[in-house]
VOLO-811644 format. One line per 5 residues: number of its first residue (from 0); their letters; for each residue x, y, z of N, C-alpha, C, O, CB. Coordinates in steps of 0.1 Angstrom, whole numbers, always signed. Glycine has a CB too. Layout:
REM VOLO-811644
NUM = a = X,Y,Z,X,Y,Z,X,Y,Z,X,Y,Z,X,Y,Z | ... .
***
This chain:
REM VOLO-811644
0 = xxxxx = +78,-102,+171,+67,-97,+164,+55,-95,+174,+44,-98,+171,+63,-106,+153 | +59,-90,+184,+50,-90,+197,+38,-75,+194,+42,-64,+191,+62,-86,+213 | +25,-79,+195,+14,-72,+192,+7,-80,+174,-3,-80,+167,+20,-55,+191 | +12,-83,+175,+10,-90,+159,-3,-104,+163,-1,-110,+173,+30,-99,+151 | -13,-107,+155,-23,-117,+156,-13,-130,+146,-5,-128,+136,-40,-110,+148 .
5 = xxxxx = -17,-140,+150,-10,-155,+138,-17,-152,+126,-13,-158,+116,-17,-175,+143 | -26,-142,+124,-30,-146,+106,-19,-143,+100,-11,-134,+104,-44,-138,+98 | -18,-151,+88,-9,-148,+77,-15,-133,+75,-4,-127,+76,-10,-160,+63 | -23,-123,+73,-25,-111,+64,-21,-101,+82,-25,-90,+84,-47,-109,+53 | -18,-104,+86,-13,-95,+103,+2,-92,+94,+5,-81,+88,-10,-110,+125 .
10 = xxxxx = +11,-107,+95,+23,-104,+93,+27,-94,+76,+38,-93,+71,+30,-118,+94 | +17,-89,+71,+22,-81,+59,+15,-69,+55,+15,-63,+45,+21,-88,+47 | +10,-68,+66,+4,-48,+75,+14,-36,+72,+13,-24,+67,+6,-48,+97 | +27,-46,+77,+36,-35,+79,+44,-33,+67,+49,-22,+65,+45,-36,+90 | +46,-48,+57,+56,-42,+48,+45,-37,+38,+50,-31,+29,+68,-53,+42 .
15 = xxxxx = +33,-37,+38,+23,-34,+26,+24,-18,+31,+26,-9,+22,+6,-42,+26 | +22,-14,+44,+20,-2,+44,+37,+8,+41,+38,+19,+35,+12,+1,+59 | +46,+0,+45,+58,+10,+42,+60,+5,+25,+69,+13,+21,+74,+7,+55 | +58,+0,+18,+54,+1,+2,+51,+14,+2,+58,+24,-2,+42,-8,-5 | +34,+15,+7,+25,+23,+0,+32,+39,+5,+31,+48,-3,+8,+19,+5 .
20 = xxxxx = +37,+39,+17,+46,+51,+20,+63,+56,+10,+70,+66,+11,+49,+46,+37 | +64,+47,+3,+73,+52,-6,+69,+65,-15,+73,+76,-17,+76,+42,-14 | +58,+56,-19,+49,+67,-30,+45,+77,-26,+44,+86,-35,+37,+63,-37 | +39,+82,-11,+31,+91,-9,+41,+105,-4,+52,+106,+2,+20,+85,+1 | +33,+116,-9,+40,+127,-7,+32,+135,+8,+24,+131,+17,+39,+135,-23 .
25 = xxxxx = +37,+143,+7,+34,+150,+19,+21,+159,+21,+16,+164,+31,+46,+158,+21 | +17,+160,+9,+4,+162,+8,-8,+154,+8,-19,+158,+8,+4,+165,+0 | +0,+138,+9,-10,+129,+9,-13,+125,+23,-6,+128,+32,-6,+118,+1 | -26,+116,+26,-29,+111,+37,-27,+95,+34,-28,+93,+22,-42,+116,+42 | -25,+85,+42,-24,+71,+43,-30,+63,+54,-23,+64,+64,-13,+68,+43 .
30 = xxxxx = -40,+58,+56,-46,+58,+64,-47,+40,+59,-47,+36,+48,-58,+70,+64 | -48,+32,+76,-51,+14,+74,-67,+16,+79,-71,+21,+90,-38,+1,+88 | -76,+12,+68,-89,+11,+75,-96,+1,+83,-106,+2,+90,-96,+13,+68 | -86,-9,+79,-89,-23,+85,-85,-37,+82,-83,-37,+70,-101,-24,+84 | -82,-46,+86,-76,-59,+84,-58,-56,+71,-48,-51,+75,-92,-70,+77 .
35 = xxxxx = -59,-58,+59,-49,-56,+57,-58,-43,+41,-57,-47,+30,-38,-72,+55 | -63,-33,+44,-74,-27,+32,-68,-13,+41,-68,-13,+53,-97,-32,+31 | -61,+1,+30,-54,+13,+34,-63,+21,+19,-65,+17,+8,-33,+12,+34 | -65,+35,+26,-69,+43,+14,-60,+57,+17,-56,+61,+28,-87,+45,+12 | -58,+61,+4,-46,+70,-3,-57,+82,-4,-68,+80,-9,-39,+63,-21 .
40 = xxxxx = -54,+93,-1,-62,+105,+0,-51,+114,-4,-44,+119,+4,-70,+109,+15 | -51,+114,-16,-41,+128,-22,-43,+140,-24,-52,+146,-30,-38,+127,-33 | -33,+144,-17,-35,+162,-18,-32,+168,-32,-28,+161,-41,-24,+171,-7 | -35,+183,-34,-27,+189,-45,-30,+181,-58,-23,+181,-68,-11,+189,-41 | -40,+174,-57,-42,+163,-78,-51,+178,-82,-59,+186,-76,-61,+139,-80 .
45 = xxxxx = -43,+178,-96,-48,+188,-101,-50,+186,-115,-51,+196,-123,-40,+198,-98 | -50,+175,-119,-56,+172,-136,-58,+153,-129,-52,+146,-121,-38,+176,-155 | -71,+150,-138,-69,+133,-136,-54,+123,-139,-51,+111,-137,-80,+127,-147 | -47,+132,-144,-35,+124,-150,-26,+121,-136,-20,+111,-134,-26,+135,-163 | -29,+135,-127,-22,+128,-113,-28,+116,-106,-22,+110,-97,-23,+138,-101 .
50 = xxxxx = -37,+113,-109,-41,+104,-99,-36,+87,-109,-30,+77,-105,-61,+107,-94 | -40,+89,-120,-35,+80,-127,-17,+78,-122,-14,+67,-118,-38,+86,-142 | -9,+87,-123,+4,+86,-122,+8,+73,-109,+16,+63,-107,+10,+102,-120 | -4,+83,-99,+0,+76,-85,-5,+59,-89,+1,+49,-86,-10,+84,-69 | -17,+62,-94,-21,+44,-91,-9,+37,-103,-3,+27,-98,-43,+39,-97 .
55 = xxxxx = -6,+39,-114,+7,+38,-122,+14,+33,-113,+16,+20,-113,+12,+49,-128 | +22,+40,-103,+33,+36,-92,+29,+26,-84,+35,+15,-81,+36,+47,-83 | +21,+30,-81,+12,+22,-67,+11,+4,-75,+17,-5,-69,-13,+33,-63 | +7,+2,-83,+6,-10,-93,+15,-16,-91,+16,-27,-86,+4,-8,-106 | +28,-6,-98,+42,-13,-102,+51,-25,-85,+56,-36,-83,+54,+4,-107 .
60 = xxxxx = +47,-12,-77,+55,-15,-63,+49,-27,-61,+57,-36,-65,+52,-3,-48 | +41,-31,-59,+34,-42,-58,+39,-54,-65,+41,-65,-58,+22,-38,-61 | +41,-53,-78,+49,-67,-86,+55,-71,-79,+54,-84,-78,+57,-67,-97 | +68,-62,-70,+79,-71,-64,+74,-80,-53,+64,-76,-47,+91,-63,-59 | +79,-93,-51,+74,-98,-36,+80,-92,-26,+90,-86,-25,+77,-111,-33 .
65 = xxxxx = +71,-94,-16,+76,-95,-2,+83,-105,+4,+80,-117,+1,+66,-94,+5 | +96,-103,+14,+102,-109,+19,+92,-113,+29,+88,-104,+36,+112,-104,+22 | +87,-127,+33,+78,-128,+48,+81,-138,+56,+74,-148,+57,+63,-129,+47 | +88,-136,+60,+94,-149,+75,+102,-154,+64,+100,-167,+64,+81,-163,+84 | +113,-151,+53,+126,-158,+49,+116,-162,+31,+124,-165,+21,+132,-176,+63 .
70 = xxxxx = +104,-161,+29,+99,-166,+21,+90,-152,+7,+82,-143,+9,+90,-178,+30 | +96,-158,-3,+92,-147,-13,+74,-148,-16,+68,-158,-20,+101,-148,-28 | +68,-135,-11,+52,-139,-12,+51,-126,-20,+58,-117,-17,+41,-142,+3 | +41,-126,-30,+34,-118,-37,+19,-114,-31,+12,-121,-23,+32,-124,-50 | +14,-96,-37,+9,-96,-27,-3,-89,-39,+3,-86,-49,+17,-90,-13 .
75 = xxxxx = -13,-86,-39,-20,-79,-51,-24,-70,-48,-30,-70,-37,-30,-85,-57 | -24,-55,-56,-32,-43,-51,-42,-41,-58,-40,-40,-70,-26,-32,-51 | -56,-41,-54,-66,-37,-59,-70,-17,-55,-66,-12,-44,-78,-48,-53 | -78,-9,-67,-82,+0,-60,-92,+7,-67,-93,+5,-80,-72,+8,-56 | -102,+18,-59,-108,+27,-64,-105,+39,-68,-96,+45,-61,-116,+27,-60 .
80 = xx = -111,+46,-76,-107,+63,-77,-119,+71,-78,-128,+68,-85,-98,+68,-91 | -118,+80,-71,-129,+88,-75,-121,+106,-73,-128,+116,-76,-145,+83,-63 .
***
């Protein structure tokens, strides 16, 4: 895990962000803005119901835990929309 800091929120960067990369399409942007906090810049939303759909998904992925060093950890997504 070489480049990685000891905080516990270092080691779950990577599986939080390849989650959030399931969902995103190719129109979207994904961007880490800082410590373990990523914002979703969707291309192509063309009624509010898209953006709803995504955070819908985005929610669900999240229930499952994360595997983190052998140990099941839960992880919570908060978000804004505008």
């Amino acid at each position: 895990m070489a480049g990685l800091s000891s905080s516990p929120s270092s080691f779950t960067i990577s599986p939080n962000s390849e989650r959030l990369r399931q969902f995103i399409r190719a129109s979207d942007t994904l961007a880490r803005l800082g410590g373990d906090e990523f914002a979703l810049l969707q291309g192509g939303v063309v009624q509010p119901g898209d953006v709803e759909m995504m955070s819908d998904k985005l929610l669900a992925a999240f229930t499952e835990p994360f595997d983190l060093v052998g140990q099941h950890r839960h992880r919570r997504l908060s978000g804004g929309w505008r």
